[in-house]
PDB file with one MODEL, atoms N, CA, C and O in Angstrom:
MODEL        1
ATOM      1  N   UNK A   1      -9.493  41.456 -28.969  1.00  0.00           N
ATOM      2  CA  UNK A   1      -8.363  42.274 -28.603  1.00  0.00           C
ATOM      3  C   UNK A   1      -7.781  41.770 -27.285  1.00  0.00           C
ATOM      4  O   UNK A   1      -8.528  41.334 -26.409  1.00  0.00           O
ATOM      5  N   UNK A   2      -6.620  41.818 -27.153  1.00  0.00           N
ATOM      6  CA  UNK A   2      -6.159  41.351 -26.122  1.00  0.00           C
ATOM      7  C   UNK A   2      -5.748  42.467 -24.685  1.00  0.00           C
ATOM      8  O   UNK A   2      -5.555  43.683 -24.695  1.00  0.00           O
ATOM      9  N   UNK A   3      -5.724  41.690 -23.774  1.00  0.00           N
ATOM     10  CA  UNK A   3      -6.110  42.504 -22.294  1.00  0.00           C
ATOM     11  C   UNK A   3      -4.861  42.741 -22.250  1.00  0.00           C
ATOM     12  O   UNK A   3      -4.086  41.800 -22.415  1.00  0.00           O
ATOM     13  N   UNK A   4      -4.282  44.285 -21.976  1.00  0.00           N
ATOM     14  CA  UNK A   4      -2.983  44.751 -21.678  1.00  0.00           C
ATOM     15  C   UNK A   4      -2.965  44.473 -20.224  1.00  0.00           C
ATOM     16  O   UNK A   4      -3.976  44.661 -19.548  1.00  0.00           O
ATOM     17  N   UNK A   5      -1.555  43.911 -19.572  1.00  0.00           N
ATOM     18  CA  UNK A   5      -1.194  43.601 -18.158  1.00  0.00           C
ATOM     19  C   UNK A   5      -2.309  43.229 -17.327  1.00  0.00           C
ATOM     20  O   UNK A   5      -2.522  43.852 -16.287  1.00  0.00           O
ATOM     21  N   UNK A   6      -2.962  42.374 -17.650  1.00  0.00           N
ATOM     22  CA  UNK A   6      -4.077  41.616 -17.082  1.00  0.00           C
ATOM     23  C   UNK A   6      -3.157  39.978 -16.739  1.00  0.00           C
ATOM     24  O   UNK A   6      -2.573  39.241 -17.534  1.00  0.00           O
ATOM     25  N   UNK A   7      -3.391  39.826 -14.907  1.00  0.00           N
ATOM     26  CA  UNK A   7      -2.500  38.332 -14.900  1.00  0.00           C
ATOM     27  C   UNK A   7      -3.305  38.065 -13.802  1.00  0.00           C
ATOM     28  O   UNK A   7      -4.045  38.692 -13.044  1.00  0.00           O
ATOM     29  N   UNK A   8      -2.814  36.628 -14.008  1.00  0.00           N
ATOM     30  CA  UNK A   8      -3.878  35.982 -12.679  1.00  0.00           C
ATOM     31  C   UNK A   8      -2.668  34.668 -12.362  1.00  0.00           C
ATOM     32  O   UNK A   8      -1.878  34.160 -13.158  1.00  0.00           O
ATOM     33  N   UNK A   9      -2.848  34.420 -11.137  1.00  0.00           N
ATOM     34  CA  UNK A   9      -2.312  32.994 -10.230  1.00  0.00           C
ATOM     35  C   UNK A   9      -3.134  31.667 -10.217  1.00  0.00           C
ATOM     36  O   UNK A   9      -4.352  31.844 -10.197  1.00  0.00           O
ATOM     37  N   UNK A  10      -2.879  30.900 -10.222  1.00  0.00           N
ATOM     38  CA  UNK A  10      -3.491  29.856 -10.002  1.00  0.00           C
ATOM     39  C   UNK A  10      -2.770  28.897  -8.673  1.00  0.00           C
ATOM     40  O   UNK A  10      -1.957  28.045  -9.032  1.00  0.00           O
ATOM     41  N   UNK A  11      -2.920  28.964  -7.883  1.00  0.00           N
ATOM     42  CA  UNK A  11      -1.995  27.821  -6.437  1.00  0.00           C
ATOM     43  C   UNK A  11      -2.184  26.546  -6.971  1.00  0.00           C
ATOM     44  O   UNK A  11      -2.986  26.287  -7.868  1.00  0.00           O
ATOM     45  N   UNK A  12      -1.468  25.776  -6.436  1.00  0.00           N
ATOM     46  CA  UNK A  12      -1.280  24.602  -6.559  1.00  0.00           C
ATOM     47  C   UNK A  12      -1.673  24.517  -5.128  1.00  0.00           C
ATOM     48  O   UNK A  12      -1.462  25.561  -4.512  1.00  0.00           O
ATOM     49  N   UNK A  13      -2.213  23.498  -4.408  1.00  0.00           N
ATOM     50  CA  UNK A  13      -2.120  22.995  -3.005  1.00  0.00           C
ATOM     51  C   UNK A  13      -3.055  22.132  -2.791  1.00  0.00           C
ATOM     52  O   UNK A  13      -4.142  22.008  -3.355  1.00  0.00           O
ATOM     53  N   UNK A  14      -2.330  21.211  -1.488  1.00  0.00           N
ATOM     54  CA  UNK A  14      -3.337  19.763  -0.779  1.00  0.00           C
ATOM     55  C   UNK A  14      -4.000  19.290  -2.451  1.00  0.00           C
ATOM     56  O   UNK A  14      -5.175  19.369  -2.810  1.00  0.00           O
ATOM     57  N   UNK A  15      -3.204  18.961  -2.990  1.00  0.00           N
ATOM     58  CA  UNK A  15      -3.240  18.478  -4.255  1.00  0.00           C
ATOM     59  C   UNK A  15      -5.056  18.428  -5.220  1.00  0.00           C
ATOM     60  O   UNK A  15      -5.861  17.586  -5.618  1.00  0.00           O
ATOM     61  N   UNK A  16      -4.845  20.314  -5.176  1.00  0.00           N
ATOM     62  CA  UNK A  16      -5.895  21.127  -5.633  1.00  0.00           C
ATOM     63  C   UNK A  16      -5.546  22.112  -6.617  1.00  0.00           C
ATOM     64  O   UNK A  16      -4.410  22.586  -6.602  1.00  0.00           O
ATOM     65  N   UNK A  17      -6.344  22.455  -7.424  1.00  0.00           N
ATOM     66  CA  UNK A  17      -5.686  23.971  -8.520  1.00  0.00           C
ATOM     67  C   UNK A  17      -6.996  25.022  -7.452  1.00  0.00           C
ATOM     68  O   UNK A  17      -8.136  24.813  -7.036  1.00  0.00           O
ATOM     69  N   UNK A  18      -6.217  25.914  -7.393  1.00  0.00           N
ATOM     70  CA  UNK A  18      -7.204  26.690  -6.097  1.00  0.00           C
ATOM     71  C   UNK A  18      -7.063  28.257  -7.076  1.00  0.00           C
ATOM     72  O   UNK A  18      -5.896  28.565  -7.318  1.00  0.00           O
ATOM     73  N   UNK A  19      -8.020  29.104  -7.562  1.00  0.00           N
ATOM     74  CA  UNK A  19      -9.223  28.510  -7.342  1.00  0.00           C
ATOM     75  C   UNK A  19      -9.606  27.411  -8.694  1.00  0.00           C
ATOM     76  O   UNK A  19      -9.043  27.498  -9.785  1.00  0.00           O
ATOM     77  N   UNK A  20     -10.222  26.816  -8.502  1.00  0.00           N
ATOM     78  CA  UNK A  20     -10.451  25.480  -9.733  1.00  0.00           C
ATOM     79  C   UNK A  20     -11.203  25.780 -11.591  1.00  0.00           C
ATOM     80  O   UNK A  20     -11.175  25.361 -12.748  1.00  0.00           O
ATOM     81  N   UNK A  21     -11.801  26.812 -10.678  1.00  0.00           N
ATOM     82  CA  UNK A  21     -12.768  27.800 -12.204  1.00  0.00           C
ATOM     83  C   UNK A  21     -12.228  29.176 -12.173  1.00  0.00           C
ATOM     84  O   UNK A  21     -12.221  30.059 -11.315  1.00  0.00           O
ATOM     85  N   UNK A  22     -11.857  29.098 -13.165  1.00  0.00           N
ATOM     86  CA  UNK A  22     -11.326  30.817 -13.387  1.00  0.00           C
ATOM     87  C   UNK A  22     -12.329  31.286 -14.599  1.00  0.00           C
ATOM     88  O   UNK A  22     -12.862  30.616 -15.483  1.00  0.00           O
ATOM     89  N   UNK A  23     -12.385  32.653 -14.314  1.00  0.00           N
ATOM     90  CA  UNK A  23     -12.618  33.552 -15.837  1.00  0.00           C
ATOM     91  C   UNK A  23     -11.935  34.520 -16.464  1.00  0.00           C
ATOM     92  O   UNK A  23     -11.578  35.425 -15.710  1.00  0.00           O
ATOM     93  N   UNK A  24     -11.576  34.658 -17.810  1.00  0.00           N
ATOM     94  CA  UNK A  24     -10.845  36.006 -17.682  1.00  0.00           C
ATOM     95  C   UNK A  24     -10.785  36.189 -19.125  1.00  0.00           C
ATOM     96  O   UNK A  24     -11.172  35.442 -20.024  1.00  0.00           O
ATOM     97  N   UNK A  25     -10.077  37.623 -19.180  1.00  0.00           N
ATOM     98  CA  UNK A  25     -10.372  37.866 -20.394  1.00  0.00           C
ATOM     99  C   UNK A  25      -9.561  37.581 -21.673  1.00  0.00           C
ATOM    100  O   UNK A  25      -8.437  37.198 -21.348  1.00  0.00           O
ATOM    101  N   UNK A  26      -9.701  37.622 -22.839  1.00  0.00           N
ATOM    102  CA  UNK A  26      -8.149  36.994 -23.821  1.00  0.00           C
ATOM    103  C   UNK A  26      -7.175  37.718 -23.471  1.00  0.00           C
ATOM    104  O   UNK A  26      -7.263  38.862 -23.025  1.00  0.00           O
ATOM    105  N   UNK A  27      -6.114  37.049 -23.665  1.00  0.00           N
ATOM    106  CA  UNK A  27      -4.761  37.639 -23.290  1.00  0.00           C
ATOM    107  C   UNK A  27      -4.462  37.925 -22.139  1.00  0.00           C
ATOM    108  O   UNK A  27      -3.482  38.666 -22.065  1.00  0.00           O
ATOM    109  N   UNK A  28      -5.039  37.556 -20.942  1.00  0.00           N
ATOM    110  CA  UNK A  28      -4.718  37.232 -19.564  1.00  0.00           C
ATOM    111  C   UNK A  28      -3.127  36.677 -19.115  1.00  0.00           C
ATOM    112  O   UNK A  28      -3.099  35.558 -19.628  1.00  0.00           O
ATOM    113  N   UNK A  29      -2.228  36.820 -18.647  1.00  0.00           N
ATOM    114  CA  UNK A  29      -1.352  35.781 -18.300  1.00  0.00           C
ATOM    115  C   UNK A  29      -1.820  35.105 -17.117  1.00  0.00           C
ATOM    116  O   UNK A  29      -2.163  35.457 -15.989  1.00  0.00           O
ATOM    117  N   UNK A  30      -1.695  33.728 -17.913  1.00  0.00           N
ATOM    118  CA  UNK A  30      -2.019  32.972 -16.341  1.00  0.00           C
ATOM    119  C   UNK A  30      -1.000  32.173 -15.629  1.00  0.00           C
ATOM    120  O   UNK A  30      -0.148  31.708 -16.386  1.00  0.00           O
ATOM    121  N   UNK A  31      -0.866  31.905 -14.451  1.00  0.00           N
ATOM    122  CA  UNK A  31       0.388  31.766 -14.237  1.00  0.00           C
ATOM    123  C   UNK A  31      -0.123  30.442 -12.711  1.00  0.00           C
ATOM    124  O   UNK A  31      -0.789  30.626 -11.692  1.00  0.00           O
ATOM    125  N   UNK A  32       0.379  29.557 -13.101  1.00  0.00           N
ATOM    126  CA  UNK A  32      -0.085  28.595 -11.756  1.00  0.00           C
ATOM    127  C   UNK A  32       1.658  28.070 -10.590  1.00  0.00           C
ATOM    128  O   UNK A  32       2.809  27.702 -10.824  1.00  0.00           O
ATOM    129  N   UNK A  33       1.199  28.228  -9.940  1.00  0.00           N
ATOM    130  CA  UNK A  33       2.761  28.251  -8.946  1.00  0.00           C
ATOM    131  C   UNK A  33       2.056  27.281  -7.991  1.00  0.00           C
ATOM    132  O   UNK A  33       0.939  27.315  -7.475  1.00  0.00           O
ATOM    133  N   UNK A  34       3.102  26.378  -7.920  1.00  0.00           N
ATOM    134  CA  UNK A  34       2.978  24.393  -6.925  1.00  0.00           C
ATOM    135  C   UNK A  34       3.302  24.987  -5.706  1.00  0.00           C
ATOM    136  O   UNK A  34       4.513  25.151  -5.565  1.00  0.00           O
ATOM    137  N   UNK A  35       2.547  25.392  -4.705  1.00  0.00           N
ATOM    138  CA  UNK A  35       2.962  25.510  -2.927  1.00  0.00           C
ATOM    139  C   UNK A  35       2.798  24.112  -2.392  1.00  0.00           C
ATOM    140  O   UNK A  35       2.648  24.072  -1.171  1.00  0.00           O
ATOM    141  N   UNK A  36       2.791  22.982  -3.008  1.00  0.00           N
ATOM    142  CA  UNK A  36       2.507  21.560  -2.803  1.00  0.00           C
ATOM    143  C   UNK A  36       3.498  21.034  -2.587  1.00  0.00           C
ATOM    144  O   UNK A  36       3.969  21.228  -3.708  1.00  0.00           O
ATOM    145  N   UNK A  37       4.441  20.383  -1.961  1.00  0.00           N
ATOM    146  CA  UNK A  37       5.641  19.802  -1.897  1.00  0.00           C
ATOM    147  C   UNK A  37       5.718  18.274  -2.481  1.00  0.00           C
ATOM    148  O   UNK A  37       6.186  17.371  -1.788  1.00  0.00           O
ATOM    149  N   UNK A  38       5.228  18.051  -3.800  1.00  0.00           N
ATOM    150  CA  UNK A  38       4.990  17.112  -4.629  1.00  0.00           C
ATOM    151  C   UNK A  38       5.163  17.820  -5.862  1.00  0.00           C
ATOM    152  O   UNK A  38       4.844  19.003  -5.743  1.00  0.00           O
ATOM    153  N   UNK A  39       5.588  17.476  -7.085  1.00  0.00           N
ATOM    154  CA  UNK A  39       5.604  17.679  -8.340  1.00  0.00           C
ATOM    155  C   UNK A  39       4.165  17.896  -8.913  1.00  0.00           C
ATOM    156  O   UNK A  39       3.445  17.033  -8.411  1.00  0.00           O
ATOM    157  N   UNK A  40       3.671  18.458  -9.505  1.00  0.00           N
ATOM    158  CA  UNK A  40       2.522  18.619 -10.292  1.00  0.00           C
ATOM    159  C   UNK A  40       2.729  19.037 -12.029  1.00  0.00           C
ATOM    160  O   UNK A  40       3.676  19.763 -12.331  1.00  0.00           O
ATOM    161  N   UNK A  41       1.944  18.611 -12.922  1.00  0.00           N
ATOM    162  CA  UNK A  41       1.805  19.061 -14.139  1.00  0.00           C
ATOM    163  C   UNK A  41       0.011  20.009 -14.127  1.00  0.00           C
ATOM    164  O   UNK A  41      -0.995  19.866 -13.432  1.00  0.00           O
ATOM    165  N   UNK A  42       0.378  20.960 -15.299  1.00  0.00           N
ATOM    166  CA  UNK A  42      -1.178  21.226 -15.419  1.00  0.00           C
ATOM    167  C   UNK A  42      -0.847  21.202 -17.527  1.00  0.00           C
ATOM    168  O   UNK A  42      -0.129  21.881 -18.261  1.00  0.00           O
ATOM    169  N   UNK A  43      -1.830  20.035 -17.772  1.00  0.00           N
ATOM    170  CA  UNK A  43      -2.452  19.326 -19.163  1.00  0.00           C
ATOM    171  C   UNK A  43      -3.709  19.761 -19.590  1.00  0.00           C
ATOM    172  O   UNK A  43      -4.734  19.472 -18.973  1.00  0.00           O
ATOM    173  N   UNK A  44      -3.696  20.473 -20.658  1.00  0.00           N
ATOM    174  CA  UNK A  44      -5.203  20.794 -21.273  1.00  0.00           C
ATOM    175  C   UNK A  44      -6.084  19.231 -21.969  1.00  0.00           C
ATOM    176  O   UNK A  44      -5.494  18.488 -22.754  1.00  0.00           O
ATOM    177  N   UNK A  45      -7.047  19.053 -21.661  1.00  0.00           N
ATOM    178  CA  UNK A  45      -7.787  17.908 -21.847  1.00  0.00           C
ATOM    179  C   UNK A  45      -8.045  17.705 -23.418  1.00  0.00           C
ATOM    180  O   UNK A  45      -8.219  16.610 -23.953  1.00  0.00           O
ATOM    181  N   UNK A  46      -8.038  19.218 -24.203  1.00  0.00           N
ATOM    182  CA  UNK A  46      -8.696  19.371 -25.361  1.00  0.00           C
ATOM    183  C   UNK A  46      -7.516  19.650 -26.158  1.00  0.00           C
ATOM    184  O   UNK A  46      -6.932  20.729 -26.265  1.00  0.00           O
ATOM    185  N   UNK A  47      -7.155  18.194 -26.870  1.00  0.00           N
ATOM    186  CA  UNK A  47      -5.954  18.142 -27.860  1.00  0.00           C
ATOM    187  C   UNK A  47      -6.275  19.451 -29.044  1.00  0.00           C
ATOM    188  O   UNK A  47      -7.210  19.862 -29.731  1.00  0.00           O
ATOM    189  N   UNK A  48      -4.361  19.878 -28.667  1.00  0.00           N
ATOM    190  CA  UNK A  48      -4.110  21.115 -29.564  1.00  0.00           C
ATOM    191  C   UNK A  48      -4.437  22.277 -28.944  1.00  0.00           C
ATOM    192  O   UNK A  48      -4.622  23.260 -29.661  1.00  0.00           O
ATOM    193  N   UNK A  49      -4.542  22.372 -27.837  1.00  0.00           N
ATOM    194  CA  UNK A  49      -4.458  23.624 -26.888  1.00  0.00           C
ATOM    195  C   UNK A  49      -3.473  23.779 -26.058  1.00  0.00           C
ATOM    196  O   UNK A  49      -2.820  22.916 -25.471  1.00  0.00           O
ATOM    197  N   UNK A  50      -3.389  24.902 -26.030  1.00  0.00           N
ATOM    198  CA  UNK A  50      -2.054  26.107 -25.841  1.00  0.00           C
ATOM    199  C   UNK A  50      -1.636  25.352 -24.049  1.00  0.00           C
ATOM    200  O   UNK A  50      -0.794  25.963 -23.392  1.00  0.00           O
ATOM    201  N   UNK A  51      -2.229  24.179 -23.486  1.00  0.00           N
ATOM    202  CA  UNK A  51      -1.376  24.198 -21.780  1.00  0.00           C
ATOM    203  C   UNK A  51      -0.924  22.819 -21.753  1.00  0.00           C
ATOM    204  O   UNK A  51      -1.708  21.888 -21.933  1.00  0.00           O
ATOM    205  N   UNK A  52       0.516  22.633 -21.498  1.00  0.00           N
ATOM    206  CA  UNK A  52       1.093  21.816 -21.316  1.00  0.00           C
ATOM    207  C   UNK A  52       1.816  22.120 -20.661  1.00  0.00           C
ATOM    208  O   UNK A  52       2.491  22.973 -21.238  1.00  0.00           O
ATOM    209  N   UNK A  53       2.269  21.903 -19.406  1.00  0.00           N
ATOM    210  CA  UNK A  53       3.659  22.260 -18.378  1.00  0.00           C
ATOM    211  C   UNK A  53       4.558  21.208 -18.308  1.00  0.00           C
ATOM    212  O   UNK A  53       4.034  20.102 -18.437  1.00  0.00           O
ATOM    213  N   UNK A  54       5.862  21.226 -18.127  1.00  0.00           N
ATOM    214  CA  UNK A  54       6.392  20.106 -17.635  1.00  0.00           C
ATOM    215  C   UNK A  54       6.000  20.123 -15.928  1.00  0.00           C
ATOM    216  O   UNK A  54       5.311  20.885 -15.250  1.00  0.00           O
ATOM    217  N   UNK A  55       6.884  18.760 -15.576  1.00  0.00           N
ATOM    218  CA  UNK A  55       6.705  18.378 -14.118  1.00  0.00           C
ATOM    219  C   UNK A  55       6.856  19.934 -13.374  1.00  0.00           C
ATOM    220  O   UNK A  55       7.761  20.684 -13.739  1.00  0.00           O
ATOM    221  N   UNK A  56       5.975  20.301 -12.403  1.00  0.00           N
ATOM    222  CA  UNK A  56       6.809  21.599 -11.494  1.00  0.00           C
ATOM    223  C   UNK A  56       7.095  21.004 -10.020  1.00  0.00           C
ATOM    224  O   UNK A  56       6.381  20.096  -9.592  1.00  0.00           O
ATOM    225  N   UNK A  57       7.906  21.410  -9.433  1.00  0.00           N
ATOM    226  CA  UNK A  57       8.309  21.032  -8.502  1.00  0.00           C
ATOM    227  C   UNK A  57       7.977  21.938  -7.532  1.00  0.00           C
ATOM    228  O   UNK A  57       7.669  23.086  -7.853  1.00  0.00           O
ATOM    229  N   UNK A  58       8.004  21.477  -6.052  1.00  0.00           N
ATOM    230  CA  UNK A  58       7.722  22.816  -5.115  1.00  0.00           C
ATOM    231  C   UNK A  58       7.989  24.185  -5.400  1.00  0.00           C
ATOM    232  O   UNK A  58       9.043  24.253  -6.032  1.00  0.00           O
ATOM    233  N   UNK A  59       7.405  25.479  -5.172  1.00  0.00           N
ATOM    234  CA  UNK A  59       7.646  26.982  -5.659  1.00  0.00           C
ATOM    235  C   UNK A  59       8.158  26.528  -7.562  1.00  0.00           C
ATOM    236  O   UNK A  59       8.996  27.193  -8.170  1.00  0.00           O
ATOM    237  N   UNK A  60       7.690  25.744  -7.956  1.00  0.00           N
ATOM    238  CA  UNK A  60       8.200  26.127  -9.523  1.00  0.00           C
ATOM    239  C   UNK A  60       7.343  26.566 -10.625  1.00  0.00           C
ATOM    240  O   UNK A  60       6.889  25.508 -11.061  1.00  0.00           O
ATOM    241  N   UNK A  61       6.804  27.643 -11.412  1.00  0.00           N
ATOM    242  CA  UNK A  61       5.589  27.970 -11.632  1.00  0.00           C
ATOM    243  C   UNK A  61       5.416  27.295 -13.484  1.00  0.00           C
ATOM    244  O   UNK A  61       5.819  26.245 -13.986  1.00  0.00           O
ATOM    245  N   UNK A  62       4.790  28.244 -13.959  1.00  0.00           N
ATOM    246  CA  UNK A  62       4.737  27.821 -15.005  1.00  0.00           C
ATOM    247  C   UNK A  62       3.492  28.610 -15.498  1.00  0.00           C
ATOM    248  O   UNK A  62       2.717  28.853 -14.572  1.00  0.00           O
ATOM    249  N   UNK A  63       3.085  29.085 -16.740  1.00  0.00           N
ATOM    250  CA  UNK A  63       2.602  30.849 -17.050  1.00  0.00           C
ATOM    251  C   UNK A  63       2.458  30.497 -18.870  1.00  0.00           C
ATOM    252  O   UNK A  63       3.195  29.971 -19.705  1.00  0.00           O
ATOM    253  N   UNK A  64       1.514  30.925 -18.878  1.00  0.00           N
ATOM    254  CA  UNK A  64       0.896  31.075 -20.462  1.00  0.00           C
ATOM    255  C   UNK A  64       0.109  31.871 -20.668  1.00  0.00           C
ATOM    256  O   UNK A  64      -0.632  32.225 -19.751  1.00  0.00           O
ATOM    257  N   UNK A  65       0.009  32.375 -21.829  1.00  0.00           N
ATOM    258  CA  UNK A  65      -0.953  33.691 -22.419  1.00  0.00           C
ATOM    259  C   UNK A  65      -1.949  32.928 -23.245  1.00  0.00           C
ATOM    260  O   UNK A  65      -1.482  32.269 -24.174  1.00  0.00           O
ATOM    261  N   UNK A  66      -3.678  32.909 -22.992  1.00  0.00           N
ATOM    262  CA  UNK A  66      -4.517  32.110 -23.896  1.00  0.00           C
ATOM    263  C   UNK A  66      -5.097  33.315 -24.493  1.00  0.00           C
ATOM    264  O   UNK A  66      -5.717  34.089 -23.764  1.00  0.00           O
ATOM    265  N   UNK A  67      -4.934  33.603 -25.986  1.00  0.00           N
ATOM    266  CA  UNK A  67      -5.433  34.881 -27.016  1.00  0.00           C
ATOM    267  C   UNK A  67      -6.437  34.036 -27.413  1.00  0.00           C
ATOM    268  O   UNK A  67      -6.389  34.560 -28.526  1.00  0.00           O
ATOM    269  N   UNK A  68      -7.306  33.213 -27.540  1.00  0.00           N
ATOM    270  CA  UNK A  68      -8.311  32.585 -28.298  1.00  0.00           C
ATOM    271  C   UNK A  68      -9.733  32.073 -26.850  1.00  0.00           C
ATOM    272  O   UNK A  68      -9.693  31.194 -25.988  1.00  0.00           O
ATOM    273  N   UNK A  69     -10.493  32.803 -27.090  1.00  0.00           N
ATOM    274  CA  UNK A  69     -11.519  32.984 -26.477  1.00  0.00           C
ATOM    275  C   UNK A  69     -12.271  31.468 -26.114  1.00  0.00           C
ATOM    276  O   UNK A  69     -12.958  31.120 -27.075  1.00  0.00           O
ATOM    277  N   UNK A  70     -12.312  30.560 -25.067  1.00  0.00           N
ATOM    278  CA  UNK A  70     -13.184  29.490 -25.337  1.00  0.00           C
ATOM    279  C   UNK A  70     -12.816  28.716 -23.962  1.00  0.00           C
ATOM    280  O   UNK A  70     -11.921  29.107 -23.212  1.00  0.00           O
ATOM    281  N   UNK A  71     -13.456  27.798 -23.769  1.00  0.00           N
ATOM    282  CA  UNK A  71     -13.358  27.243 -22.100  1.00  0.00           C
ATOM    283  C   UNK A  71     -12.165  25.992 -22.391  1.00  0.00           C
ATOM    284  O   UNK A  71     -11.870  25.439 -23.451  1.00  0.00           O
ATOM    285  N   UNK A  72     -11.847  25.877 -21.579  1.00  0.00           N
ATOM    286  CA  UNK A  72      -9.836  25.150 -21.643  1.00  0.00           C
ATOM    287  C   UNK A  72      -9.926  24.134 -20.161  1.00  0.00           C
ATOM    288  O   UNK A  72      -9.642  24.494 -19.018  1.00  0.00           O
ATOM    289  N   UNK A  73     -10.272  23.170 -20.482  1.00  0.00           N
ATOM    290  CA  UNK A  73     -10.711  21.754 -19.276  1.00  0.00           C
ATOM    291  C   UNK A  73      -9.018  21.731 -19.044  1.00  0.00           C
ATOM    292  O   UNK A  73      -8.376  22.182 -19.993  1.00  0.00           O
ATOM    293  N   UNK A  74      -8.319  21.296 -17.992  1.00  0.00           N
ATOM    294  CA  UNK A  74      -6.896  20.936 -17.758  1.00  0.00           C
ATOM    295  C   UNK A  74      -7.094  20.166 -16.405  1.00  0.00           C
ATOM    296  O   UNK A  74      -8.028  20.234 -15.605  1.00  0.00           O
ATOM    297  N   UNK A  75      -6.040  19.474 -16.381  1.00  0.00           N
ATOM    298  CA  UNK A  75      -5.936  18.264 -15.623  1.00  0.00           C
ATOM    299  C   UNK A  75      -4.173  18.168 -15.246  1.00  0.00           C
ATOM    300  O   UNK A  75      -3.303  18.654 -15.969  1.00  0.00           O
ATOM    301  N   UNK A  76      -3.923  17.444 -13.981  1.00  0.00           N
ATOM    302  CA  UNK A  76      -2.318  16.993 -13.279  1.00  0.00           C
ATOM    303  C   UNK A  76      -2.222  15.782 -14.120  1.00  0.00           C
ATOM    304  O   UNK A  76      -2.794  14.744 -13.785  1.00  0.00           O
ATOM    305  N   UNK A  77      -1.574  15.869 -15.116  1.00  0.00           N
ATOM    306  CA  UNK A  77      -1.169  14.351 -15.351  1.00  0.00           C
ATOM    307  C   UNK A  77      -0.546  13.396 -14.475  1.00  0.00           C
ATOM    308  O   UNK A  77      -0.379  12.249 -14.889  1.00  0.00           O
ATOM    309  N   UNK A  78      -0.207  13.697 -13.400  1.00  0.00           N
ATOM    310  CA  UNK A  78       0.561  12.685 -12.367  1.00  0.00           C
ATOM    311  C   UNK A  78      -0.864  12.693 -11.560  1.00  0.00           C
ATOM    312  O   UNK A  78      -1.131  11.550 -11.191  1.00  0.00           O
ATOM    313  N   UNK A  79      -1.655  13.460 -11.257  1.00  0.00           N
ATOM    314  CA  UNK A  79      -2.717  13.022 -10.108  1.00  0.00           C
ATOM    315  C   UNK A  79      -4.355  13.323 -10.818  1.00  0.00           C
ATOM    316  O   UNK A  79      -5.307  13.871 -10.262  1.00  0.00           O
ATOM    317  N   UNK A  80      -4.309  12.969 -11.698  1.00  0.00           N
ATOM    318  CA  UNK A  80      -5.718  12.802 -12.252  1.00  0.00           C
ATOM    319  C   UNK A  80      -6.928  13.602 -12.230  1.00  0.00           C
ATOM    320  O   UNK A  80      -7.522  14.421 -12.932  1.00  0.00           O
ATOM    321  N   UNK A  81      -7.040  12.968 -11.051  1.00  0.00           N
ATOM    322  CA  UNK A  81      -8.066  13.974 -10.184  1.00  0.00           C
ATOM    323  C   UNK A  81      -8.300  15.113  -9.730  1.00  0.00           C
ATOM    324  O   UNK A  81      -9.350  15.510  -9.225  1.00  0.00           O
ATOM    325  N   UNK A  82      -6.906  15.921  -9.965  1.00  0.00           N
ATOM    326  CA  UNK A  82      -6.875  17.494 -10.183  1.00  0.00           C
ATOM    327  C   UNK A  82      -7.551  17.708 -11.010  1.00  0.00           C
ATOM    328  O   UNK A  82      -7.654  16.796 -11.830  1.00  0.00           O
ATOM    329  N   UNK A  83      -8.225  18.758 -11.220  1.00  0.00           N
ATOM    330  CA  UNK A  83      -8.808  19.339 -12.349  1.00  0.00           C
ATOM    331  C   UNK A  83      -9.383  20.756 -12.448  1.00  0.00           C
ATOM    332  O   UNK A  83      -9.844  21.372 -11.488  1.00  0.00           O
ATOM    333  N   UNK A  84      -9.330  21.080 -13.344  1.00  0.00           N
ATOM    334  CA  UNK A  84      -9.436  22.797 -13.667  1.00  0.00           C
ATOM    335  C   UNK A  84     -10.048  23.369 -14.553  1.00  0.00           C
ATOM    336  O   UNK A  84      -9.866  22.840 -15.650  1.00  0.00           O
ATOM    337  N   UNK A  85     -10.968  24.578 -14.562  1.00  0.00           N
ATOM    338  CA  UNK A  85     -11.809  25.222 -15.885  1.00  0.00           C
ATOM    339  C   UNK A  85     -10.875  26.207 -16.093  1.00  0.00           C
ATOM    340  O   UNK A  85     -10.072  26.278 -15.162  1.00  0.00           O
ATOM    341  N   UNK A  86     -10.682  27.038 -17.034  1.00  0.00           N
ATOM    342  CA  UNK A  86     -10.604  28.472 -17.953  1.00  0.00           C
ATOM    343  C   UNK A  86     -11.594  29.094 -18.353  1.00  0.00           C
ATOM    344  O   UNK A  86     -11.445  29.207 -19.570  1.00  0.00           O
ATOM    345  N   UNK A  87     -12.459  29.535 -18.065  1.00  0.00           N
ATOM    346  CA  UNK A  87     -13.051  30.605 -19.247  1.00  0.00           C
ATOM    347  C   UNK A  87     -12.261  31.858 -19.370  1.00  0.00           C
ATOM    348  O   UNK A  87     -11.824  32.661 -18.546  1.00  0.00           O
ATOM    349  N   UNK A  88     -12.210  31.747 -20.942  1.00  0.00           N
ATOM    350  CA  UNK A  88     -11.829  32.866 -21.486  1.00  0.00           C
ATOM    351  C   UNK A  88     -12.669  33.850 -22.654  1.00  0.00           C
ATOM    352  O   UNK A  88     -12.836  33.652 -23.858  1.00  0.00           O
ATOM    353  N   UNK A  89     -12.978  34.627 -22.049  1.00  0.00           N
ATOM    354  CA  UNK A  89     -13.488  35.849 -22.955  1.00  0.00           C
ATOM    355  C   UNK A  89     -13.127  36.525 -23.437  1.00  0.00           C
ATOM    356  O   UNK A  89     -13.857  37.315 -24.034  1.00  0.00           O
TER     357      UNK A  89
ENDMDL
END
């Protein structure tokens, strides 16, 4: 069942997803906003899952609802080495 008005942030910054491990429950909105003054993407690692952003630019966010329960690896396609968990319950 999905979580009524349940949302969470994710920052972008010093070219980090802050905080890096999240948990939450299905149907969460999650919502990641770039305070980075560089472009960032956030890419799910595990082809055929629900996160793909385009480029965001400083203050430009970008927000998805995950209804399917399971851990969601994502990554900056422009900086690699970003990287990020989901758990979703």
């Amino acid at each position: 069942m999905a979580a009524t008005g349940q949302a969470r942030t994710i920052s972008i910054g010093n070219f980090a997803f802050i905080p890096a491990n999240v948990e939450v429950p299905v149907g969460t909105r999650l919502t990641w906003s770039n305070d980075d003054d560089v472009p960032h993407t956030i890419v799910c690692t595990d082809a055929g899952l629900a996160i793909k952003s385009p480029p965001l630019d400083t203050d430009q966010k970008y927000t998805t609802v995950l209804e399917k329960p399971g851990t969601y690896r994502y990554f900056c396609s422009l900086h690699p080495h970003m990287t990020g968990t989901i758990v979703v319950r």
